[in-house]
N, CA, C and O of each residue as an XYZ file, in Angstrom:
396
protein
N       8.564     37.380    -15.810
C       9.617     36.724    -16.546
C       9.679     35.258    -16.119
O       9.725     35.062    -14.905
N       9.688     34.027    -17.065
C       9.379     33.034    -16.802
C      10.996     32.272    -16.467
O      11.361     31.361    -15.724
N      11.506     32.947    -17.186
C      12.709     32.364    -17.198
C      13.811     31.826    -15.850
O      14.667     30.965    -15.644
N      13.256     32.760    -15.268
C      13.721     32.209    -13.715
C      12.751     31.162    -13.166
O      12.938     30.609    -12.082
N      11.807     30.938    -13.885
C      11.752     29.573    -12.577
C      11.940     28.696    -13.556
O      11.703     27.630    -12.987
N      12.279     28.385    -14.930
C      13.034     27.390    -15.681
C      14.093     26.192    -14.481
O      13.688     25.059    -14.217
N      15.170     26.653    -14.023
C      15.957     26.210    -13.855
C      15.553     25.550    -12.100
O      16.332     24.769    -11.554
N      14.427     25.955    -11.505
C      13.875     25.426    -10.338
C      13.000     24.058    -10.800
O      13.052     22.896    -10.395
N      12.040     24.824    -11.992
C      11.119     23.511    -12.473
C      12.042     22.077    -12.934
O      11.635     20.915    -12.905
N      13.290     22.531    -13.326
C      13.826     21.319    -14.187
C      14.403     20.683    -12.894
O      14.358     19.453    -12.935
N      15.006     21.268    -11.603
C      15.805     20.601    -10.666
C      14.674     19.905     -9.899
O      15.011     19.012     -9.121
N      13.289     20.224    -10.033
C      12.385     19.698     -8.918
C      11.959     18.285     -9.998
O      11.880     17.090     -9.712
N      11.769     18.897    -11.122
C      11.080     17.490    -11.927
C      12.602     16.061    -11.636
O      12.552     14.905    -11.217
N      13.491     16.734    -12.004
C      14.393     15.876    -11.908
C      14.508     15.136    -10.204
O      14.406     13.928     -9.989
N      14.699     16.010     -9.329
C      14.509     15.060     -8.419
C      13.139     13.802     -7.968
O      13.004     12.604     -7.718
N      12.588     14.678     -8.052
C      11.203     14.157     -7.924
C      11.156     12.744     -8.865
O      10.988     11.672     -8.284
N      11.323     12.786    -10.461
C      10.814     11.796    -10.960
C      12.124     10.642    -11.778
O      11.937      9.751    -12.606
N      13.554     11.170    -11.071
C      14.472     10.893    -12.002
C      15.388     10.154    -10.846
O      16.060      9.142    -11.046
N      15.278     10.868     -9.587
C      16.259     10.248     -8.462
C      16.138      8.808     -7.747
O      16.961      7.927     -7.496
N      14.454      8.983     -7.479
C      14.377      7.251     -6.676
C      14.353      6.145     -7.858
O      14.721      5.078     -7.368
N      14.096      6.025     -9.046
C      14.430      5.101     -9.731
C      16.179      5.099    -10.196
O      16.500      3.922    -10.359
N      16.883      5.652    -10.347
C      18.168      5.998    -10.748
C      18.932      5.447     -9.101
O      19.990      4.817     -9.086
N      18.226      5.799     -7.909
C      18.927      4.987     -6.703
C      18.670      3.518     -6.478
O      19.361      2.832     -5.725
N      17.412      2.973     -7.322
C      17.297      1.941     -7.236
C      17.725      1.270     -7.833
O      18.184      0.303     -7.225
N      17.917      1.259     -9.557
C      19.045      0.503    -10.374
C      20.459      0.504     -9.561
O      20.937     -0.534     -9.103
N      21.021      1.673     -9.443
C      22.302      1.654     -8.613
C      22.426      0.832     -7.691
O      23.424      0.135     -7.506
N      20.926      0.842     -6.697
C      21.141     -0.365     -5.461
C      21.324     -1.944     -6.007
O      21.961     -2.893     -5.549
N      20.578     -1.811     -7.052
C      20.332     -3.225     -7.942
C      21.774     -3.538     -8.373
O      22.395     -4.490     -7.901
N      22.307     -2.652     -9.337
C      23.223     -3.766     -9.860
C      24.553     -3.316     -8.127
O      25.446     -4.070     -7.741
N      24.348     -2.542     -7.772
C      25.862     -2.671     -6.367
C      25.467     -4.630     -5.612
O      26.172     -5.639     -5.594
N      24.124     -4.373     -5.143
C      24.004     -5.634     -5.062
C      24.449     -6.847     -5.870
O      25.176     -7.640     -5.271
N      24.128     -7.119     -7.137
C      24.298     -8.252     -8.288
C      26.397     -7.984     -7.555
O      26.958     -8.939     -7.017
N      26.996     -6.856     -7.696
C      28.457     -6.803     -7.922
C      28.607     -7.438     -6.731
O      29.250     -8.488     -6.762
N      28.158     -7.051     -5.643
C      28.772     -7.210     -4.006
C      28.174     -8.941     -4.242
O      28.207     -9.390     -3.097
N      27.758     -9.858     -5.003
C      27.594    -11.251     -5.038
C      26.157    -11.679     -4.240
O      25.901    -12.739     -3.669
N      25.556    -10.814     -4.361
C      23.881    -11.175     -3.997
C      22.938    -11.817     -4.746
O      22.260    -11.177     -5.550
N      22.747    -13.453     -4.537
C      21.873    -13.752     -6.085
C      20.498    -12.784     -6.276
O      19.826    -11.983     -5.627
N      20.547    -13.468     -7.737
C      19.424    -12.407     -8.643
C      17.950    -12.721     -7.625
O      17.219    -11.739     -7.503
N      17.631    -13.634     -7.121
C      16.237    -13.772     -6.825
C      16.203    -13.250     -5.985
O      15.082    -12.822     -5.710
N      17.488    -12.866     -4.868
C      17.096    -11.960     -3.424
C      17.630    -10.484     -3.902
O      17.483     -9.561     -3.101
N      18.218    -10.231     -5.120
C      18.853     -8.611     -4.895
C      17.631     -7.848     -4.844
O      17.455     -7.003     -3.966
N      16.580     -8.154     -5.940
C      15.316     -6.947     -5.773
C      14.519     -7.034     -5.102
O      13.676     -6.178     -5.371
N      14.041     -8.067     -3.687
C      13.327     -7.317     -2.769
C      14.161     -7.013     -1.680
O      13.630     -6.556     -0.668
N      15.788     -7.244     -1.723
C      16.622     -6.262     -1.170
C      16.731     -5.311     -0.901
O      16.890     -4.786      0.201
N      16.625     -4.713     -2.429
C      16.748     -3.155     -2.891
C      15.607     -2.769     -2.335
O      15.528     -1.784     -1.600
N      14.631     -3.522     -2.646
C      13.156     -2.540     -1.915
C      12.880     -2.550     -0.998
O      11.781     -2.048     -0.767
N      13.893     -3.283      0.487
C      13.293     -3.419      1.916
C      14.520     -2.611      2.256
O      14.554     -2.388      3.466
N      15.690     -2.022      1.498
C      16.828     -1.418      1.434
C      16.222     -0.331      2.569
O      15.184      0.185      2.157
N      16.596      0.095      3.790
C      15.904      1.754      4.080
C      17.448      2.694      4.070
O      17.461      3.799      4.614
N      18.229      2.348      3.658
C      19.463      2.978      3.106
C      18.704      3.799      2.221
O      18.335      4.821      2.799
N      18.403      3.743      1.256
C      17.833      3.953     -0.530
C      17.123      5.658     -0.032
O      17.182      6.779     -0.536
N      16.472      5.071      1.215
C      15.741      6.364      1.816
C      16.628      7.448      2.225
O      16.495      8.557      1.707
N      17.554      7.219      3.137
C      18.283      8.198      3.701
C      18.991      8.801      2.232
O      18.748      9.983      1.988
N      19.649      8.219      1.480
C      20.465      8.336     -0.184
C      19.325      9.510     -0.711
O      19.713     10.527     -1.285
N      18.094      9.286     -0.487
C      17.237     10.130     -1.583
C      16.766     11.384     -0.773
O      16.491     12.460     -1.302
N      16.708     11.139      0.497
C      16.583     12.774      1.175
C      17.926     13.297      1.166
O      17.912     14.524      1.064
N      19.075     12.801      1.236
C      20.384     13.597      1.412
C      20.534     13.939     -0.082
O      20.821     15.136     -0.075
N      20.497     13.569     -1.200
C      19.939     14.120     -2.371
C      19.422     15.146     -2.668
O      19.975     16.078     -3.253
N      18.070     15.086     -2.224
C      17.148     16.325     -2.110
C      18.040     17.433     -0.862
O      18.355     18.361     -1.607
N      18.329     17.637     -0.110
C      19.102     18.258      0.343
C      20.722     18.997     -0.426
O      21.306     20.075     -0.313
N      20.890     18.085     -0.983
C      22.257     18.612     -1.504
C      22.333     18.948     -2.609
O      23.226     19.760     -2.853
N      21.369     18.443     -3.862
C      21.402     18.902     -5.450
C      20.644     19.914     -5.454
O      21.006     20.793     -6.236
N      19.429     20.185     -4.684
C      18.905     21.965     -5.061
C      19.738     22.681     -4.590
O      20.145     23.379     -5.520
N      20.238     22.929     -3.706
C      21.355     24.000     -3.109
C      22.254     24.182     -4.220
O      22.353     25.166     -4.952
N      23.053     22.838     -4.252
C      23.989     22.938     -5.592
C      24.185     23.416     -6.246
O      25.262     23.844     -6.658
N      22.498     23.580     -6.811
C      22.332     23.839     -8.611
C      22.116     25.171     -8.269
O      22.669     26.069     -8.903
N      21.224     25.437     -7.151
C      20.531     27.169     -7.050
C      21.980     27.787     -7.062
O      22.149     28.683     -7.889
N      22.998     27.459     -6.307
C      24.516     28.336     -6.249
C      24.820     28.142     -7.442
O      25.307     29.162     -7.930
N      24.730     26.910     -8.467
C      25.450     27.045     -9.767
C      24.860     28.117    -10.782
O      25.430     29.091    -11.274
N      23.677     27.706    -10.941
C      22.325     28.926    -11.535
C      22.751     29.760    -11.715
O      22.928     30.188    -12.856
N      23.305     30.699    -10.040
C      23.195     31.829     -9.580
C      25.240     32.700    -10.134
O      25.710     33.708    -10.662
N      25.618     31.598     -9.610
C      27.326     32.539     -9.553
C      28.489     31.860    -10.408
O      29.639     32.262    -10.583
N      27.663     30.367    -11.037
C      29.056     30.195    -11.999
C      28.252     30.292    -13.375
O      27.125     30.050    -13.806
N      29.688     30.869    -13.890
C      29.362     31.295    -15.618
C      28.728     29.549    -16.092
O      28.782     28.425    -15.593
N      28.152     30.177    -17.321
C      27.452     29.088    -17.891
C      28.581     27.798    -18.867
O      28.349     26.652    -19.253
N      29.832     28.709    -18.976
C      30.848     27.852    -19.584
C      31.151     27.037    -18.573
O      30.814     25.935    -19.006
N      31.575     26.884    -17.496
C      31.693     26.183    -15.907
C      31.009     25.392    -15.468
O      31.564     24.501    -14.827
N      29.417     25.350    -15.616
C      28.702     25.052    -14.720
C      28.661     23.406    -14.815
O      28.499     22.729    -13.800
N      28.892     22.566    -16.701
C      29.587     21.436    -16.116
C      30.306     21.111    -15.246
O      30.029     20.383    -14.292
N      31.884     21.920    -15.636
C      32.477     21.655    -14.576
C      32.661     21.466    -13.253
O      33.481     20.709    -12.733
N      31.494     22.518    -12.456
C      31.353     22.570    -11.041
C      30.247     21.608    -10.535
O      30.084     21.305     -9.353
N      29.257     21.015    -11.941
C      28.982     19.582    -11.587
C      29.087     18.484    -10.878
O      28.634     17.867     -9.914
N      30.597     18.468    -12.538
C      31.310     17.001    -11.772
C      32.004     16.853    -11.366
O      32.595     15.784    -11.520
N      32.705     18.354    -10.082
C      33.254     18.122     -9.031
C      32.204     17.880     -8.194
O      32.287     16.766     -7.677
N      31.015     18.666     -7.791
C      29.970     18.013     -6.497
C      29.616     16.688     -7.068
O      28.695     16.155     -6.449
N      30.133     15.922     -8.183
C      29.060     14.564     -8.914
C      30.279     13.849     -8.211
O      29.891     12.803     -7.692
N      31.727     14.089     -8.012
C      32.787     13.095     -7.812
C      32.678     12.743     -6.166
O      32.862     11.711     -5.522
N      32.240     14.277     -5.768
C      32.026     14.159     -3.806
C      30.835     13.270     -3.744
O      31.032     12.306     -3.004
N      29.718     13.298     -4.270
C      28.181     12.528     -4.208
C      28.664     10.886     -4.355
O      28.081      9.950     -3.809
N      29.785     10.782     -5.163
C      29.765      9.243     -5.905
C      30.625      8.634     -4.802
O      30.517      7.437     -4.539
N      31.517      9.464     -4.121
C      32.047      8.835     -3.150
C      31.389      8.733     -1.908
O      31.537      7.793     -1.127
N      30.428     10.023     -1.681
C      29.497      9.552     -0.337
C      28.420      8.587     -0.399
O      27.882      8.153      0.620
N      28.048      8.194     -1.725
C      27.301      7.079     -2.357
C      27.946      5.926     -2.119
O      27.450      5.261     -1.210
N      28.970      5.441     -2.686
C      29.762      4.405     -2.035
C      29.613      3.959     -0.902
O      29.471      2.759     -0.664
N      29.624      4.860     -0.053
C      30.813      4.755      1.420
C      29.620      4.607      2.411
O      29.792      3.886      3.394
N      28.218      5.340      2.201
C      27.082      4.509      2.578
C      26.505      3.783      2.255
O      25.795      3.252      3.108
N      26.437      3.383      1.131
C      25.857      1.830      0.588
C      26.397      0.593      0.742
O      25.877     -0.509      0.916
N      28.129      1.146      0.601
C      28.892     -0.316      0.775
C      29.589     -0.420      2.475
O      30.236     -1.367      2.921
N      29.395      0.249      2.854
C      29.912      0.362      4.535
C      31.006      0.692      4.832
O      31.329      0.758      6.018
């Protein structure tokens, strides 16, 4: 039955090819906001080793997530139990990027 590893393949493609560019715009424009000119924000972002720790604690925390969501909340919910772990992520995102 293929159907069970559906929901592994989509969380691995997604991290894998969707997370370190999606942390790097984020680093990009937090920089441009926090008043960093444009010619130093992007090799900022890329000498950033913040960006690193952000994308393994990622990988650590969204497969678990999703495998418990997968597994025990109804499929009407499983937004919902989203974007409560999306509201905890956005604030631990903050609070290590901006200090």
């Amino acid at each position: 039955n293929t159907s069970f590893l559906v929901p592994p393949t989509h969380q691995t493609g997604g991290e894998v090819f969707f997370s370190p560019p999606y942390f790097f715009v984020y680093e990009f424009f937090n920089s441009l906001v926090r008043g960093t000119p444009y010619d130093r924000t992007v090799p900022e972002v890329q000498m950033n080793t913040e960006l690193w720790g952000v994308l393994t604690a990622s990988w650590r925390i969204f497969p678990f997530a999703n495998f418990i969501s997968f597994l025990y909340v109804p499929q009407e919910l499983r937004v919902l139990a989203s974007n409560v772990i999306s509201v905890f992520w956005n604030a631990y995102l903050s609070r290590r990027l901006n200090g």
